[in-house]
PAKE-785552 format. One record per atom (N, C-alpha, C, CB): x, y, z; residue in one letter. Coordinates in steps of 0.05 Angstrom, whole numbers, padded with zeros to 5 digits, always signed. Glycine has a CB too. Layout:
N
XYZA;...
end
This chain:
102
+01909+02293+02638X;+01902+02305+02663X;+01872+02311+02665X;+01918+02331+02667X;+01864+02316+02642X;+01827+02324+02644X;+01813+02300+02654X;+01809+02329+02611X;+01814+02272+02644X;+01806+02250+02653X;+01809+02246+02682X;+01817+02233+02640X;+01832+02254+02687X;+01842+02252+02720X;+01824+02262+02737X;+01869+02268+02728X;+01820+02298+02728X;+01808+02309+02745X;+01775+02307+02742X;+01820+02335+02745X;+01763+02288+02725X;+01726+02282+02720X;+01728+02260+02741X;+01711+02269+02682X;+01754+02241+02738X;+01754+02211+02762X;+01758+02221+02792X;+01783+02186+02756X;+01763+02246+02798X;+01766+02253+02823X;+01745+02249+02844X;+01772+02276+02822X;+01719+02265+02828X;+01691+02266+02839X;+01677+02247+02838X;+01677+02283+02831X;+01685+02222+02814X;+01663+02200+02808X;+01664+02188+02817X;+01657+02189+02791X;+01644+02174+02841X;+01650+02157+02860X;+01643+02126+02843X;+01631+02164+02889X;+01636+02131+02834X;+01650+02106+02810X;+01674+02094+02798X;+01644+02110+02791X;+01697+02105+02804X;+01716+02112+02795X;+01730+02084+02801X;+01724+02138+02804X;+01750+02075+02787X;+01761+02054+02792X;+01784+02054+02811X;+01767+02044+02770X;+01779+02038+02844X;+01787+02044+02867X;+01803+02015+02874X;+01764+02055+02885X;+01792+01995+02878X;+01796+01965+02878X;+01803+01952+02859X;+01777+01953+02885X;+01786+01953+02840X;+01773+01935+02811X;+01756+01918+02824X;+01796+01914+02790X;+01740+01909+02842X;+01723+01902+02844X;+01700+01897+02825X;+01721+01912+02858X;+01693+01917+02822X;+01675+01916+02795X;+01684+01933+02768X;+01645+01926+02803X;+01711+01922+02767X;+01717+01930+02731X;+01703+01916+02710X;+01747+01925+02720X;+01701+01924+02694X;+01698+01912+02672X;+01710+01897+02662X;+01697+01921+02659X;+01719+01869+02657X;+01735+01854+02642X;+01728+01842+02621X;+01745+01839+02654X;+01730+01849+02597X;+01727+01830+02569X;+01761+01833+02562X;+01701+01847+02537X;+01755+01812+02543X;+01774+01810+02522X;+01789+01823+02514X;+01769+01807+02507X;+01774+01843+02496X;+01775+01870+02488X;+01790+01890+02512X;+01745+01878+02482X;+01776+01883+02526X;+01794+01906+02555X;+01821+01894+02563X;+01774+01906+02593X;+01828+01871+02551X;+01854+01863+02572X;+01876+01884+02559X;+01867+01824+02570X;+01903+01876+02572X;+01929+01887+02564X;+01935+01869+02545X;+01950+01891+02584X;+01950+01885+02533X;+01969+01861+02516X;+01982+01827+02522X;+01995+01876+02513X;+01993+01842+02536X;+02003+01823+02559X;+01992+01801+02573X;+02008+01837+02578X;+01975+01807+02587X;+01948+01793+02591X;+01948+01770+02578X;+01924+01807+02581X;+01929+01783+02552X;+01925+01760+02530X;+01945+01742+02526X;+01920+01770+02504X;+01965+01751+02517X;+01986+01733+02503X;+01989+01711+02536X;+02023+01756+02490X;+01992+01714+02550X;+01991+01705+02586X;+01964+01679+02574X;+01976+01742+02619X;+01946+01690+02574X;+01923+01665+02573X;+01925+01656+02553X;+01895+01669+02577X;+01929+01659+02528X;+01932+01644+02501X;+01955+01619+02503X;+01942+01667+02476X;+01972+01631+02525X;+01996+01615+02526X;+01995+01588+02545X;+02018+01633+02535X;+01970+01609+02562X;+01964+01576+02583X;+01938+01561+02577X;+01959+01582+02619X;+01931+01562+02550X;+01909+01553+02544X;+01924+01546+02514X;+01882+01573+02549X;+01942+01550+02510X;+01959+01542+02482X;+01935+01539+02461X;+01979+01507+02485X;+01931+01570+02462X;+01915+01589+02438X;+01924+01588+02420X;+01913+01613+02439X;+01913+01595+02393X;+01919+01605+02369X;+01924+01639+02380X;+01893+01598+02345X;+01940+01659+02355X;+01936+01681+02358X;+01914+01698+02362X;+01945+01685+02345X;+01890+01692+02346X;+01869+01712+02340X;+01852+01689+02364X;+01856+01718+02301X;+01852+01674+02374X;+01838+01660+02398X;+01827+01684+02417X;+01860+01638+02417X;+01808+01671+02431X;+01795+01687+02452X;+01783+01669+02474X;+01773+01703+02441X;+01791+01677+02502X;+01777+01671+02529X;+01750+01685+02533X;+01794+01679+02553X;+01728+01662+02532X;+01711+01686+02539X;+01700+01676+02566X;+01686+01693+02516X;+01721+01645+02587X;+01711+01641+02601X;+01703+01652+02630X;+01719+01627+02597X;+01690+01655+02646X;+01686+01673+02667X;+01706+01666+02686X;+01658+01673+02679X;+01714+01648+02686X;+01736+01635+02712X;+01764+01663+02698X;+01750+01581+02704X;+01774+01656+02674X;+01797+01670+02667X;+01797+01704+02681X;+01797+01670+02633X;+01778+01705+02668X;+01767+01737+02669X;+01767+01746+02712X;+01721+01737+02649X;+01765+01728+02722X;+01761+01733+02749X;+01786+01738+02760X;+01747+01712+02764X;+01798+01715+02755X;+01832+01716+02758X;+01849+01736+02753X;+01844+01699+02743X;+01836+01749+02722X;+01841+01779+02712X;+01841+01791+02735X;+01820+01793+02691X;+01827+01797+02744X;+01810+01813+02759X;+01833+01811+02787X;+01774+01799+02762X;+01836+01787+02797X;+01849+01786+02819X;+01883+01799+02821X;+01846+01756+02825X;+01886+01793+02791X;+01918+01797+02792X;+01922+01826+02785X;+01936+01776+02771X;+01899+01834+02777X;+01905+01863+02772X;+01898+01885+02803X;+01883+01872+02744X;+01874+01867+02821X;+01878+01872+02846X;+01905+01863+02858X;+01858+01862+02858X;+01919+01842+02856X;+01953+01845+02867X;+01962+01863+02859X;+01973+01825+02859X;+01960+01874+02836X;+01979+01888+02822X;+01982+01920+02845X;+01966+01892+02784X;+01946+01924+02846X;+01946+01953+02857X;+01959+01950+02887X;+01913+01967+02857X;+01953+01927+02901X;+01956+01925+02929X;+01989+01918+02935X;+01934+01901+02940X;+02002+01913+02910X;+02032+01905+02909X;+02052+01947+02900X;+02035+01870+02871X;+02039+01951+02894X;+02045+01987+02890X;+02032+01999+02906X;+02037+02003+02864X;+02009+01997+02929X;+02006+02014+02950X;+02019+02002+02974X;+01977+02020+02955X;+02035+01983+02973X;+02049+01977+02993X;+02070+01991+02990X;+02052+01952+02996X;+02080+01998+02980X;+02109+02013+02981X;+02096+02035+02997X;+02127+02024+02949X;+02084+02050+02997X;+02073+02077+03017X;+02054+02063+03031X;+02058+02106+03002X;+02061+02050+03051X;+02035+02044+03072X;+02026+02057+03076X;+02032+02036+03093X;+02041+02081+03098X;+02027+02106+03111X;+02010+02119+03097X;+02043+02126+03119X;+02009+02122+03076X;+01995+02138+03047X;+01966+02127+03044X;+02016+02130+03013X;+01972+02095+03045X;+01950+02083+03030X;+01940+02061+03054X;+01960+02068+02999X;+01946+02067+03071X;+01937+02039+03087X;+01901+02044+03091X;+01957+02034+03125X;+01886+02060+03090X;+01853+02058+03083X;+01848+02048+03054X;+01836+02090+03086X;+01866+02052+03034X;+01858+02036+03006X;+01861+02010+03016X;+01876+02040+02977X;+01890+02002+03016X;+01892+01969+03030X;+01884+01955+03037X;+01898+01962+03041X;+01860+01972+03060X;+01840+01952+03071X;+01818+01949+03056X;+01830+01957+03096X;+01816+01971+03042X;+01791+01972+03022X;+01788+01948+03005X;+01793+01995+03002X;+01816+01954+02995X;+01833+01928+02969X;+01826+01899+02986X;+01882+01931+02963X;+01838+01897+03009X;+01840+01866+03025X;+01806+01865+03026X;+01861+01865+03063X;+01782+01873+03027X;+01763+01874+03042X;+01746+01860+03009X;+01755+01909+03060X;+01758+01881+02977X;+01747+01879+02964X;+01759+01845+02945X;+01745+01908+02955X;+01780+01836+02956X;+01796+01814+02938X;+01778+01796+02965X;+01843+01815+02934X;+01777+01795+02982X;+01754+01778+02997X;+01729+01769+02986X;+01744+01791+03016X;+01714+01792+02975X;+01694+01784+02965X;+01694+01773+02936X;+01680+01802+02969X;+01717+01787+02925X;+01724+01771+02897X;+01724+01743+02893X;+01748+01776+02888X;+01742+01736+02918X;+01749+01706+02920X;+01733+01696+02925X;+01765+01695+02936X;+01714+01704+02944X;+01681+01682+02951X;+01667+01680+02930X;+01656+01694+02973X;+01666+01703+02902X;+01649+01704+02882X;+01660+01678+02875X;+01649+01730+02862X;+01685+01673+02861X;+01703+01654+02840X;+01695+01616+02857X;+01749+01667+02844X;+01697+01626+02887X;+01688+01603+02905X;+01660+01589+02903X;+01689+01612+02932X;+01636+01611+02893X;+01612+01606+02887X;+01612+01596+02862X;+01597+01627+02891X;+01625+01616+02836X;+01624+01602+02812X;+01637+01574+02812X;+01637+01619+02793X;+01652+01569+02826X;+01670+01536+02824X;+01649+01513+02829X;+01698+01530+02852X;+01638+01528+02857X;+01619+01512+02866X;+01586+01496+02851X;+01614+01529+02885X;+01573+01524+02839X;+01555+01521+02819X;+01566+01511+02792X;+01543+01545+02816X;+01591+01503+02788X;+01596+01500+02757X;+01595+01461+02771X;+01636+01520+02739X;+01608+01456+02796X;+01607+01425+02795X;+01582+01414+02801X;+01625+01412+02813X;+01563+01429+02814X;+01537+01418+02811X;+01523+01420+02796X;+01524+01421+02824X;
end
């Protein structure tokens, strides 16, 4: 609960994931074993590619925007926040695609 109530005030606070942090190290369990499996990893393997890590990023934005849908009324100003911030995510991943073929 202490952590809870320091993230209340920090407008830093993780709202979207927009700008989380994603390493390796940060994923879930789950996660990993998920990309090792579609990249038919070894165990102790590691993604350190930026494409993976974005995708991270996106599905863990589904994730939040798939649990504030059950309470629209509640959350429909996050939602748009979320839809406004997986927008710009996607144009980032659209730019990286773009600069990686030229």
């Amino acid at each position: 609960m202490k952590g809870i109530q320091n993230a209340l005030g920090n407008k830093g606070r993780l709202i979207t994931g927009e700008y989380e942090t994603i390493t390796w190290e940060r994923l879930e369990d789950w996660e990993r074993e998920h990309i090792r499996q579609y990249y038919g990893l070894k165990s102790d393997a590691q993604v350190k590619e930026p494409f993976e890590m974005e995708f991270v990023r996106q599905a863990r934005m589904l994730q939040r925007m798939n649990e504030w849908d059950k309470d629209v009324n509640n959350n429909f100003g996050r939602l748009l926040q979320l839809e406004d911030a997986m927008t710009r995510v996607s144009g980032n991943v659209l730019k990286m695609i773009v600069l990686s073929i030229v």
